[in-house]
Structures are given as structure tokens and as C-alpha cells.
C-alpha positions as CSV (number, residue, x, y, z in Angstrom):
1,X,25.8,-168.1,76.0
2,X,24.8,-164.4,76.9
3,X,23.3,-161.5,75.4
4,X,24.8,-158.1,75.4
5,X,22.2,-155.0,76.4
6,X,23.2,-151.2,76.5
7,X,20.7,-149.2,78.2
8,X,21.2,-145.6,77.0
9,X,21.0,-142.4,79.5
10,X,17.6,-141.7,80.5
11,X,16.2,-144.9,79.6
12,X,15.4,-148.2,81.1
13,X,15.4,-152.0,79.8
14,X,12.4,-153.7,80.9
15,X,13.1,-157.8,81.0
16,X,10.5,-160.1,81.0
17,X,11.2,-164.2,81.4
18,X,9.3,-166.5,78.8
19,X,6.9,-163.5,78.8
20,X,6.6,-162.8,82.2
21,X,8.1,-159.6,83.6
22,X,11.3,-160.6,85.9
23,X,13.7,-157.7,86.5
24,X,14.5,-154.0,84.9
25,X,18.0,-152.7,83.1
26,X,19.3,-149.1,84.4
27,X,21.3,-147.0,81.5
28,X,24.2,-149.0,81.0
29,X,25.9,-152.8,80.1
30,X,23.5,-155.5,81.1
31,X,23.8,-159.3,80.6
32,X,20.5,-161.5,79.6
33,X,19.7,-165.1,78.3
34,X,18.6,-165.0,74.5
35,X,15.5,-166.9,73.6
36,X,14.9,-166.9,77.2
37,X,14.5,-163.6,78.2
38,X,13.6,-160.2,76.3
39,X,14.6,-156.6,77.2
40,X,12.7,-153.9,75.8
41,X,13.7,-149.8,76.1
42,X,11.4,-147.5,77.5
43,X,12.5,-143.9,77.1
44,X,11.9,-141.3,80.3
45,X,12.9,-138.3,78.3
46,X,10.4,-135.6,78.5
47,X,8.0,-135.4,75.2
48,X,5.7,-133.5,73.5
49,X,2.3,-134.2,72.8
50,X,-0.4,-132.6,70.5
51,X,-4.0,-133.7,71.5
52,X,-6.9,-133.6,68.7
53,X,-8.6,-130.5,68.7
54,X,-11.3,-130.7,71.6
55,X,-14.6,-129.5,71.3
56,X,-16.5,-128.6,74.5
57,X,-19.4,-126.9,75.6
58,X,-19.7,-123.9,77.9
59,X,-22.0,-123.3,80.7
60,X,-24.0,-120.4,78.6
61,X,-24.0,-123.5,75.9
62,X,-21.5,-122.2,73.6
63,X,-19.7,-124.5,71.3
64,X,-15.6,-123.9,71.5
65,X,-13.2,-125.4,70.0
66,X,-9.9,-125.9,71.6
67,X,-6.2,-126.7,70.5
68,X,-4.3,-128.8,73.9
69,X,-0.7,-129.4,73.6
70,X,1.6,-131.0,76.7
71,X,4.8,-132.0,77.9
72,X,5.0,-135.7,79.5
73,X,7.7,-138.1,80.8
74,X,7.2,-141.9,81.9
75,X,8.0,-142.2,85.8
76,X,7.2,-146.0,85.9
77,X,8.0,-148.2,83.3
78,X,6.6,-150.9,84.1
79,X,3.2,-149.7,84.5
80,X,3.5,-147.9,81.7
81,X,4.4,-150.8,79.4
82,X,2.1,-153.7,81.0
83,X,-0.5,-151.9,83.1
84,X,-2.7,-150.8,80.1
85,X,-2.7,-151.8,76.2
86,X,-2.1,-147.9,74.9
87,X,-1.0,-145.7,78.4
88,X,-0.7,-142.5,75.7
89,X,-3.8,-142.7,74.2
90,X,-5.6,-143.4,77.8
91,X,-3.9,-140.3,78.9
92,X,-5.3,-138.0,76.1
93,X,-8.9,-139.8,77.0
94,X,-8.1,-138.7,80.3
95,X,-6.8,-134.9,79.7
96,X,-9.8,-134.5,76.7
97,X,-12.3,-135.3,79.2
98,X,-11.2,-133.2,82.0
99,X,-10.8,-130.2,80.1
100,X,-14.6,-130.6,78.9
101,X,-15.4,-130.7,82.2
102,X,-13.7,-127.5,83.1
103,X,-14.9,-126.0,80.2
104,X,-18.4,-127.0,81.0
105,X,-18.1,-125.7,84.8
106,X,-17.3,-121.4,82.7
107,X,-19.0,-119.3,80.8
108,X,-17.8,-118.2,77.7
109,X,-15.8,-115.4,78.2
110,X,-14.3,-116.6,81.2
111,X,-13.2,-119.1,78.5
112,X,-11.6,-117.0,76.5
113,X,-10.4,-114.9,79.2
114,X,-8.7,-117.4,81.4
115,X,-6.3,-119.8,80.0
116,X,-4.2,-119.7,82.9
117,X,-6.8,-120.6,84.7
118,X,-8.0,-123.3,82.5
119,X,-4.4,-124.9,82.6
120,X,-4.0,-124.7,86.8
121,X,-7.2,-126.5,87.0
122,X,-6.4,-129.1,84.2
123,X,-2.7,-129.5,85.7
124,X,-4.5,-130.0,89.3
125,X,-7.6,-132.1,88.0
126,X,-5.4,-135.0,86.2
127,X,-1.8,-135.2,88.1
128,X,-3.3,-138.1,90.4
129,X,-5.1,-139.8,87.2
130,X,-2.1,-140.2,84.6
131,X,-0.1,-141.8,87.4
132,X,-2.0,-145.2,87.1
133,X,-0.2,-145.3,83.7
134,X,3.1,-144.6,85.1
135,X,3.1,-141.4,83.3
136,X,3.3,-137.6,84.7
137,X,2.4,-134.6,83.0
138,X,4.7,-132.0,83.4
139,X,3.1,-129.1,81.3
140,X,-0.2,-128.7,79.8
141,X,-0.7,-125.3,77.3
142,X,-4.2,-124.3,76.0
143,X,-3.4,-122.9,72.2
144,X,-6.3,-121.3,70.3
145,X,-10.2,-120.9,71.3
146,X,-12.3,-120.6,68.6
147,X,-15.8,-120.6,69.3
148,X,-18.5,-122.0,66.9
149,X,-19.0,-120.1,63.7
150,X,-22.9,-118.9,65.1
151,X,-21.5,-117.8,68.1
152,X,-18.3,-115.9,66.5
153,X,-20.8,-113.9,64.1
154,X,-22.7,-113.2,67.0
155,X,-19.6,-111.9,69.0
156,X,-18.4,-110.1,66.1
157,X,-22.5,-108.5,66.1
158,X,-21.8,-107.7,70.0
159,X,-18.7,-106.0,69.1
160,X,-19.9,-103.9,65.9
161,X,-22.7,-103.0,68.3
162,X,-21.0,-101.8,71.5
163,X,-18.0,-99.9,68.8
164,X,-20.7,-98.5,67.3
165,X,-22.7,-97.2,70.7
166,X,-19.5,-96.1,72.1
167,X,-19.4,-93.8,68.6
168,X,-22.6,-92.4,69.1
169,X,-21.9,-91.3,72.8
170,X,-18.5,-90.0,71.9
171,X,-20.3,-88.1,69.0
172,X,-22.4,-86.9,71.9
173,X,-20.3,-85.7,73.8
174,X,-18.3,-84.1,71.4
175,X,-21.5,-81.9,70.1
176,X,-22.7,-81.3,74.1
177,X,-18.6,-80.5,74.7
178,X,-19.4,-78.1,71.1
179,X,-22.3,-76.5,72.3
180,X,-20.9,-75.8,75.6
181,X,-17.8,-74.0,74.3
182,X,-20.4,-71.8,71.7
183,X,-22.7,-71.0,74.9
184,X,-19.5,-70.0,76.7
185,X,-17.8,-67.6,74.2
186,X,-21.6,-66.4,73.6
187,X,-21.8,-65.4,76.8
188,X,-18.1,-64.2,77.5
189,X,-18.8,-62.3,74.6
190,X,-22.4,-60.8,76.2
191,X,-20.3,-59.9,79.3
192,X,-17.9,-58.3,77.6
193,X,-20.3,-56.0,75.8
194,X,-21.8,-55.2,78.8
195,X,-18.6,-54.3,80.5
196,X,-17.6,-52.0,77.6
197,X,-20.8,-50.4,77.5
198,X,-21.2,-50.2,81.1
199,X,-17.6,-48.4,81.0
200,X,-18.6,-45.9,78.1
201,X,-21.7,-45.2,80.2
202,X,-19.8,-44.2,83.1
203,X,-17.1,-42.5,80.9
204,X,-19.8,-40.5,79.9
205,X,-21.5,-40.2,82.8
206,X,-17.9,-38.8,84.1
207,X,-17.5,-36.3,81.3
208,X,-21.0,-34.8,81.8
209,X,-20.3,-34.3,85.5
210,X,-17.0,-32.9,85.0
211,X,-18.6,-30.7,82.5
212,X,-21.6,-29.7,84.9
213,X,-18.8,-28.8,87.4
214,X,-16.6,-27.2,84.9
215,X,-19.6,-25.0,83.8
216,X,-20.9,-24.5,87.5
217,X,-17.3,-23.2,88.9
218,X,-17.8,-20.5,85.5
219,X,-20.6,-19.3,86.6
220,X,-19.5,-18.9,90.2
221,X,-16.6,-17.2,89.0
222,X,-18.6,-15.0,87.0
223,X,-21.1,-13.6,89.6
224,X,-18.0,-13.4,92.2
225,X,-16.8,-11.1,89.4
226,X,-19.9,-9.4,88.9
227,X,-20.3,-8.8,92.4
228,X,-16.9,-7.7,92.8
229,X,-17.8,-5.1,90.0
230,X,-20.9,-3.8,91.5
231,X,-19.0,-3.0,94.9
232,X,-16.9,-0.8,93.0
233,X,-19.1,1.0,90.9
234,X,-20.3,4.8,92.0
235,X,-23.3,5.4,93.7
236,X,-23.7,8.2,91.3
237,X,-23.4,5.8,88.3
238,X,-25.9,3.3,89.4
239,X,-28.1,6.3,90.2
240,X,-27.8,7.2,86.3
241,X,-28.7,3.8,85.7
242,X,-31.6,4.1,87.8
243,X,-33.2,7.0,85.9
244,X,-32.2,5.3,82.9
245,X,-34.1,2.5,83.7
246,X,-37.2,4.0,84.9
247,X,-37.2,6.2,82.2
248,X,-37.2,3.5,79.4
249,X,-40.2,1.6,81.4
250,X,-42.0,4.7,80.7
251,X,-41.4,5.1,77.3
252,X,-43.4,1.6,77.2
253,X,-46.5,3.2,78.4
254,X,-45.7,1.7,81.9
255,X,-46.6,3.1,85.3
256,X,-44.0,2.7,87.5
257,X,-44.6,3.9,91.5
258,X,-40.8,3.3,93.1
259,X,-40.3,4.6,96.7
260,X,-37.2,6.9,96.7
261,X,-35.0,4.9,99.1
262,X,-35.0,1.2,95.6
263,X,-34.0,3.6,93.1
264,X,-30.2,3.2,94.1
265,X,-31.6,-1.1,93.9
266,X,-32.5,-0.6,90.3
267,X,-29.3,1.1,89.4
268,X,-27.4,-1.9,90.6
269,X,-30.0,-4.4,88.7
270,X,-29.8,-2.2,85.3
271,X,-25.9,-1.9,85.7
272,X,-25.7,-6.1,86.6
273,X,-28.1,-7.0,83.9
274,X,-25.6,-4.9,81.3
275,X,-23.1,-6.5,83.2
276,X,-24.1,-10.6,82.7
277,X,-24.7,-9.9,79.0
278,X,-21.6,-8.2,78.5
279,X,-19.8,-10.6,75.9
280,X,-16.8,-12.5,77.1
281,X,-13.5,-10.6,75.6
């Protein structure tokens, strides 16, 4: 009499004779000998696993704690089943104890900064191990760090601190960046004054020149005038003048001695002097 086995896809039937292993079952219909023989499945589907949360210590002697999940599949049956009492749980010995060392080999924010790095060295690190339990690990994923409670407070201290330093220097700035601006529209405004006053200076300074000249080519114009006059004037006139002259500076109890060839001289001076105070019509 025979027994019937069905060994389903991705699994294998592992027979073992009066106790002893003897042969293995693909996926599919096998034959075996009840009471003699025994076939038991083994599954080589891919499968999750959640390790314990793992506690390690960093280099800088922080205390983290770490959440380790992974993906594993069973390449040897046989070893898996008979090479050790619990393959799984000597796996997770076997990941938990690598990943302290990793952890132990980093500082702690190179933990917390480099999961990627934590999981290349972990995948490296235990590929050769897990085999001696007929089991590969296919994908390992770091989940959450959290570091011990002292050292999160002090973290959360570091941060207040360095938020609150980089407040005070961009207050700093802001006030120098203030100040700057105020001296600069101080003195734009200084410059500015200056240029406007230096302008009305010279506006000024213009006008009184043109003025001076103004007032300068009036006066030449008048003496041309006045000279043009005096060459027209009579001789006889200017010798009127002459005795008029003379004769008023001796009513003043002046005495006048005037050689006879200037008294036609002091005609023209008594005649010009009339002249220049002549008012302007």
C-alpha cells in the first residue's frame, strides 16, 4: 500500500525513512510508504520578517534604538530543517548581532544619517552567515532610530541652541544691513545737499558776474558817450565853463594860479563832470 503526496508550487517535501532523512519531493504527485516513511513541506516562498526592536550603542556611546525588518526565502531545505533546532531564530541572532556591530563601528549621526549605508553593510556582513541555515536574505530595511530619551533631549537642546544662534546672527545682520541702508541715504542725502548748494553757489556766483559785466559794459558805454560828447562840444563853450569854474573856486576863498594854455582842460573837466551827473532820461 502507498501513500499519495502533492507537493505544491514553490515548495518541497522533505522524506525521511524511520527518522532518518532519505530523499526530497519536488512540487508535484509523489508516492511514499506510510508508517515507514514521512514527508514534510518546506515552503521556499519569499517571507517577511520583523526582528525585536534592537538596541545598540554608537561609537560616541549613544544609546539607539532600532526597528529591523527583512525579506527571506529558504534555498536549502534540508539544512534548513535538520541542520539547526530553530534556523529563523538563529538568523535573527545572527542579523541582531551584526547590526550592533555596525552600529558600534558609527557615530551617531552618521547613524541617523545613513541607513543606506547601514543596510549595504548588513546585506554584505551576513549573506555568507545565514547560508549555514539554508536560508538567504534577500532584503534587509532599517525602520525607525530613536535614540535614548537623554540623548534625544540633548539633541533637541543642540537644535533649540543652533535655531536660536542662527536667529541672533540673522537679527544681526538684518540691524548691520539697517544701519547700512540709514548711513547710505544719510549720506546720499549729504551729497545731495552739497550738490544743490554747490549749484546755487555757482548760480550765484554766475549772476554776480553777469551783473559785474552788465554794469561794466554801462559804464563803458557811458564814458564812450561822454567822450563822444566832449569832442563835439565848442571850444568857446568849454572856455565859459572854464571861467565858470575858476570863478566859483574863488568865491570859496580859494587861490587858484592856472597857466593860460589848462584853462580850455578845466572847461572840458567842469563840462564832463556836469556831464556824468547828468540823470539818465
Amino acid at each position: 500500500m502507498l501513500g499519495i503526496k502533492i507537493v505544491q508550487q514553490n515548495n518541497v517535501g522533505l522524506v525521511t525513512f524511520l527518522g532518518k532523512y532519505a530523499r526530497q519531493f519536488e512540487s508535484g504527485l509523489h508516492f511514499y510508504i506510510p508508517f515507514f516513511e514521512r514527508v514534510k513541506t518546506v515552503s521556499l516562498q519569499s517571507q517577511p520578517l520583523a526582528l525585536p526592536v534592537q538596541t545598540g550603542i554608537t561609537r560616541d556611546n549613544a544609546s539607539i534604538s532600532i526597528q529591523v525588518t527583512l525579506n527571506y526565502r529558504i534555498t536549502n531545505a534540508e539544512r534548513y530543517t535538520f541542520g539547526n533546532s530553530n534556523s529563523i531564530q538563529s538568523m535573527a541572532y545572527q542579523v541582531s548581532g551584526t547590526l550592533r556591530d555596525i552600529i558600534g563601528s558609527m557615530d551617531l549621526d552618521d547613524v541617523l544619517n545613513s541607513t543606506d549605508k547601514i543596510n549595504t553593510k548588513l546585506m554584505q556582513n551576513i549573506g555568507d552567515l545565514t547560508n549555514t541555515y539554508g536560508i538567504m536574505i534577500e532584503r534587509v530595511q532599517i525602520g525607525d532610530l530613536t535614540p535614548s530619551k537623554g540623548v534625544s533631549e540633548a539633541m533637541e537642546n543642540q537644535i533649540t541652541a543652533s535655531k536660536n544662534k542662527q536667529a541672533t546672527i540673522s537679527e544681526a545682520q538684518g540691524n548691520a544691513e539697517q544701519i547700512r541702508l540709514n548711513t547710505e541715504a544719510k549720506n546720499a542725502a549729504k551729497i545731495a545737499t552739497a550738490k544743490a548748494d554747490k549749484q546755487q553757489t555757482e548760480i550765484h556766483a554766475d549772476a554776480a558776474a553777469y551783473a559785474t559785466k552788465v554794469q561794466a559794459e554801462a559804464d563803458q558805454y557811458r564814458i564812450e558817450q561822454l567822450q563822444a560828447a566832449l569832442a563835439n562840444i565848442d571850444q568857446k563853450y568849454l572856455n565859459a565853463q572854464s571861467i565858470d569854474a575858476l570863478k566859483s573856486a574863488g568865491e570859496q576863498g580859494n587861490l587858484i594860479i592856472v597857466p593860460n594854455d589848462s584853462n580850455a582842460d578845466y572847461g572840458q573837466l567842469a563840462t564832463f563832470s556836469k556831464l556824468l551827473h547828468k540823470p539818465d532820461q
